[in-house]
C-alpha positions in Angstrom: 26.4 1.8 -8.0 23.2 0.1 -7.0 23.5 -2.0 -3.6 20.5 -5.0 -4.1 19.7 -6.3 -0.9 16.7 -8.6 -0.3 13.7 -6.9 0.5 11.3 -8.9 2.8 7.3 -8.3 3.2 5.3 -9.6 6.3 1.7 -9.7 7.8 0.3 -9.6 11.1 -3.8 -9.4 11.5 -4.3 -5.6 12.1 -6.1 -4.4 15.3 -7.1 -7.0 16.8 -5.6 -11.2 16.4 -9.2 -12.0 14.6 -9.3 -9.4 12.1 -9.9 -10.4 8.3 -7.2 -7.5 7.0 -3.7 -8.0 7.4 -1.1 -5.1 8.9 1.9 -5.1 6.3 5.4 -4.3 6.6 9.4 -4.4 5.1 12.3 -5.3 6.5 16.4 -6.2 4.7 16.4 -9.1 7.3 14.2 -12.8 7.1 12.8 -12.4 10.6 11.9 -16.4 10.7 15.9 -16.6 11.0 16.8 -13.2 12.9 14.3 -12.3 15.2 15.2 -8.5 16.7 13.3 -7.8 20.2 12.9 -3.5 19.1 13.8 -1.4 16.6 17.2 -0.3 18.2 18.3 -4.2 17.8 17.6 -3.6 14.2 19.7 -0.2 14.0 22.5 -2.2 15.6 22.5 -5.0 13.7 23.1 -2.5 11.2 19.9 -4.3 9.7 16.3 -2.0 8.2 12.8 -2.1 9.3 9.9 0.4 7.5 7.0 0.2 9.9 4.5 1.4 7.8 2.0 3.2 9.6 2.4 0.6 12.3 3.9 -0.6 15.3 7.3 -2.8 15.8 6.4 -7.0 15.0 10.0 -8.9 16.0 7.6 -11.4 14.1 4.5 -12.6 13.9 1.6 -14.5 11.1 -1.6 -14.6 10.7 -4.4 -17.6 10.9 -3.8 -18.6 7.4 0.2 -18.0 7.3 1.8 -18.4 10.6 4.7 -17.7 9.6 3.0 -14.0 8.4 6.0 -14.4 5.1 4.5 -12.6 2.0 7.2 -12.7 -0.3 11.0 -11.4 -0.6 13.0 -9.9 -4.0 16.0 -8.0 -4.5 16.0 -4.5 -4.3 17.7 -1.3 -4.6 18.5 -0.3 -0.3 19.2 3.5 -1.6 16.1 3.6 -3.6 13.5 2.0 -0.8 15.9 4.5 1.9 14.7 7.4 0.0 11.2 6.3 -1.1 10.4 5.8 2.6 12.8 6.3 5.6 13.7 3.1 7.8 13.6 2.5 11.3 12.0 5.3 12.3 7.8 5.3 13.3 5.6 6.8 10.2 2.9 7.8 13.1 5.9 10.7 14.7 8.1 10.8 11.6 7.2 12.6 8.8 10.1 11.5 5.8 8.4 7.5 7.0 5.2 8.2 5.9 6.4 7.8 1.9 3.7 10.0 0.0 0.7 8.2 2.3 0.4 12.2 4.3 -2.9 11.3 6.3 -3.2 7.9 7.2 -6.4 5.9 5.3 -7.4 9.1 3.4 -4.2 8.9 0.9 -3.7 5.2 1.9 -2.9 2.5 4.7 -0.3 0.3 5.5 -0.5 -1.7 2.0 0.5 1.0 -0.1 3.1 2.3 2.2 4.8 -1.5 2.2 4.5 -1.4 -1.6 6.7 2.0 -1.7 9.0 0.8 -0.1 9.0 -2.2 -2.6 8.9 -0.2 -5.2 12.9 -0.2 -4.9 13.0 -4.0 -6.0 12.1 -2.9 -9.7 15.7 -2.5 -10.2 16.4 -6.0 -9.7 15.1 -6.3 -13.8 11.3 -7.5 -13.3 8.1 -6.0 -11.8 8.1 -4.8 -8.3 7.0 -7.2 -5.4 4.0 -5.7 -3.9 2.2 -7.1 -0.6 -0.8 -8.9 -2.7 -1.0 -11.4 -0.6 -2.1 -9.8 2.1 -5.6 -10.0 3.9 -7.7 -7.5 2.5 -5.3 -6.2 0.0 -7.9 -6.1 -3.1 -10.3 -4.5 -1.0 -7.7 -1.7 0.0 -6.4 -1.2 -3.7 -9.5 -1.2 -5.2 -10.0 2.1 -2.7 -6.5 3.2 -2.9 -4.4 1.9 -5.8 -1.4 0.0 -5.4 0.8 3.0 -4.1 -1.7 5.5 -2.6 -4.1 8.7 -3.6 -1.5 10.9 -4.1 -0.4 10.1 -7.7 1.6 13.2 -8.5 3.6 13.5 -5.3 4.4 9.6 -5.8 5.7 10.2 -9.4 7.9 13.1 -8.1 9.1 11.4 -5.0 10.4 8.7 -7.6 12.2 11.2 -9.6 13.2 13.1 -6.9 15.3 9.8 -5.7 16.3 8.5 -9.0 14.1 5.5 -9.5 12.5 4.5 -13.0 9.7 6.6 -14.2 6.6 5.0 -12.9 5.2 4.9 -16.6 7.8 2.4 -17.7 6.7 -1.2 -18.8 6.3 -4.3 -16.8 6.4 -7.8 -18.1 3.1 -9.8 -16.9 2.4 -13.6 -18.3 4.5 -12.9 -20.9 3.4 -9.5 -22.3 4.3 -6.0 -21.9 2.0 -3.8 -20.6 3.0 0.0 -19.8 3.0 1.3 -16.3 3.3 0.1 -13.0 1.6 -3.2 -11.5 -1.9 -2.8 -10.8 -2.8 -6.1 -8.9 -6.5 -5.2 -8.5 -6.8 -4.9 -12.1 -4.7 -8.2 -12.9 -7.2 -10.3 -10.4 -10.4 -9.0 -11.8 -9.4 -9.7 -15.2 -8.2 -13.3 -14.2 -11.5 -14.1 -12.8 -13.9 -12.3 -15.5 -12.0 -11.4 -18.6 -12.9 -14.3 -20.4 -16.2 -15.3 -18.5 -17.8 -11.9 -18.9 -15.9 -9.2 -20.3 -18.8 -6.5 -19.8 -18.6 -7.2 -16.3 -15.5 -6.6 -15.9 -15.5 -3.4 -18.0 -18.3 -2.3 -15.4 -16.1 -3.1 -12.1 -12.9 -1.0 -13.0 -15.6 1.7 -14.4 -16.8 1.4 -10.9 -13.3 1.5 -9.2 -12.2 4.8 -11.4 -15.0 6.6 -10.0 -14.4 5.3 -6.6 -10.5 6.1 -6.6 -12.0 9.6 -8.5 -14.2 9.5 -5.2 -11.7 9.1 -2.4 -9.4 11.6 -3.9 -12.0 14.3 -3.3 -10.8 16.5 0.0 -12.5 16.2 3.1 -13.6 19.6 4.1 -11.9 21.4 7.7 -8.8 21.0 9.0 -8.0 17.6 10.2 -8.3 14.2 8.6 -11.5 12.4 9.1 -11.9 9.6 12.1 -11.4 6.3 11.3 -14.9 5.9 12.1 -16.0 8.1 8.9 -13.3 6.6 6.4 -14.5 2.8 7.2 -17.8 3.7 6.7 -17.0 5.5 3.6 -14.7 2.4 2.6 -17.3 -0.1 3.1 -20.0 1.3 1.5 -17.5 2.1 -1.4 -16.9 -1.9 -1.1 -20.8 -2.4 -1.0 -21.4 -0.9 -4.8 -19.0 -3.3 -5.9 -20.5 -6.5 -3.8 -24.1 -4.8 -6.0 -22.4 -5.0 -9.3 -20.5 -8.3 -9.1 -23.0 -10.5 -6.9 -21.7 -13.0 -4.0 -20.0 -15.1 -5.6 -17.6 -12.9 -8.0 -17.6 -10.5 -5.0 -15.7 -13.4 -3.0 -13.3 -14.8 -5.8 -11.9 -11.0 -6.6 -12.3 -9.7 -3.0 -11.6 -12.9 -1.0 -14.0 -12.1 1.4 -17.8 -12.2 1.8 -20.0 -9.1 1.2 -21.5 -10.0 3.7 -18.1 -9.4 5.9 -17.5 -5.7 7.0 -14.1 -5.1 6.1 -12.3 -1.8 8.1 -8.9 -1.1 6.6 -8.2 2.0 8.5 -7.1 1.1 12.7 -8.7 3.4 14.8 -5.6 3.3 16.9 -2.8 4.7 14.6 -5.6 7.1 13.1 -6.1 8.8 16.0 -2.2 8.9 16.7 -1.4 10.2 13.5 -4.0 13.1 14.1 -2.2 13.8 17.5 1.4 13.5 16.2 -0.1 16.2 12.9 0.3 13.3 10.5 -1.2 15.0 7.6 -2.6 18.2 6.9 -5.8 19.5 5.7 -7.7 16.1 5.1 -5.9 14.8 1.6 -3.1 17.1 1.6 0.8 16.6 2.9 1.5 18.4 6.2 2.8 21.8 4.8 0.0 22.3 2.6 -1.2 21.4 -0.6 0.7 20.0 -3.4 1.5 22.1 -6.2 0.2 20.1 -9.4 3.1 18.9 -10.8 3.8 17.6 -14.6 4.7 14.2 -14.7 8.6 13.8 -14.7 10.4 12.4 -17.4 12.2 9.3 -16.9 15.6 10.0 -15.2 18.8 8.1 -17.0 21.1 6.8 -14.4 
């Protein structure tokens, strides 16, 4: 029997109080009403907390949402459990990681937080997914709206018994088939009707960037944070080229002028200490086998 407990996503500026990008995270607990000092106050409150490639926030906001609250739905607590494991530290704990192996080469903190939402699809309606977040449209139009690694995210869905990722979602009334793809669903907004050949060009331009940053980074370790923000922003750059300033800002919510680093120098170079990843791309362990995609599990 499916347990539905509310799932709740938050923000906190990441790095530094004045960044433009927001850290994200989940927790089963509304931490405006039950604010926890550590993670072991969690474990004994018997409550959940998925850090998501970040450190502990008893709460927090950021400059345009104090409160740092970016949304809450039901979701299945077995499912999210699975998908990514709670209270435990994704930069020393493998199984907390999700399918986001090497921190900012398969994803960052957005795509982890929107694994572990991925469990409120069983409450009947789309997953909720961190969109409101600082800098999310520039990290999904990078990353996608769960990570790189599409194959092992498919599989770690099977694997715990969640709908198949290719199954419809209801958006504005219509069915369209697979998962949520809020990058996708903002362009369009702003240019499907304005200038459709613009906005055939700009998710063009985002397959060969995604097509782009799944490419392996050659040796043995996952590049510095250094490398992958420079890599990200000039990625970001051919899209400020293509869509102008103004477009730019109204998809991107931020300047092109503004240089935008989605990968914390901090937890990358933890991560690279603690062996969070493998060869650049890859899982520790290894590569992963290439894997047809699973059929959709009955329950």
């Amino acid at each position: 029997m499916v347990n539905l407990v509310p799932l709740y996503a938050w923000a906190v500026p990441a790095f530094t109080s004045d960044s433009p990008v927001d850290h994200t995270w989940v927790t089963t607990y509304d931490n405006r009403t039950s604010v926890y000092p550590n993670d072991q106050a969690v474990v004994v409150a018997s409550q959940f907390y998925w850090f998501c490639w970040g450190a502990f926030h008893p709460q927090r906001g950021t400059p345009a949402n104090p409160r740092g609250f970016l949304g809450q739905q039901a979701g299945d607590l077995g499912l999210a459990q699975c998908l990514v494991t709670p209270n435990a530290d994704s930069r020393t704990v493998p199984p907390a990681r999700g399918t986001i192996f090497a921190y900012g080469v398969d994803g960052v903190c957005h795509q982890l937080a929107n694994q572990v939402l991925y469990a409120t699809v069983s409450g009947g309606g789309a997953p909720l997914t961190v969109s409101r977040a600082r800098g999310y449209m520039a990290s999904t139009f990078i990353y996608g709206t769960y990570g790189l690694q599409h194959s092992a995210w498919a599989n770690k869905i099977a694997s715990c018994g969640g709908a198949d990722p290719q199954i419809a979602f209801a958006i504005g009334g219509g069915i369209v088939p697979g998962p949520p793809d809020d990058f996708e669903a903002r362009a369009r907004q702003v240019l499907e009707h304005e200038n459709p050949k613009l906005l055939s060009d700009l998710l063009a331009l985002r397959t060969d960037t995604q097509r782009f940053a799944t490419q392996r980074w050659p040796g043995f370790s996952p590049p510095s944070a250094e490398t992958l923000n420079a890599r990200n922003q000039h990625l970001l750059d051919q899209a400020a080229q293509l869509l102008g300033p103004s477009k730019f800002k109204e998809i991107f919510g931020f300047s092109p002028g503004e240089k935008i680093h989605l990968v914390d120098p901090t937890i990358s170079e933890h991560s690279k200490n603690e062996g969070g990843g493998g060869p650049a791309g890859q899982p520790a362990g290894g590569k992963h086998r290439q894997i047809r995609k699973p059929k959709r599990q009955s329950k």
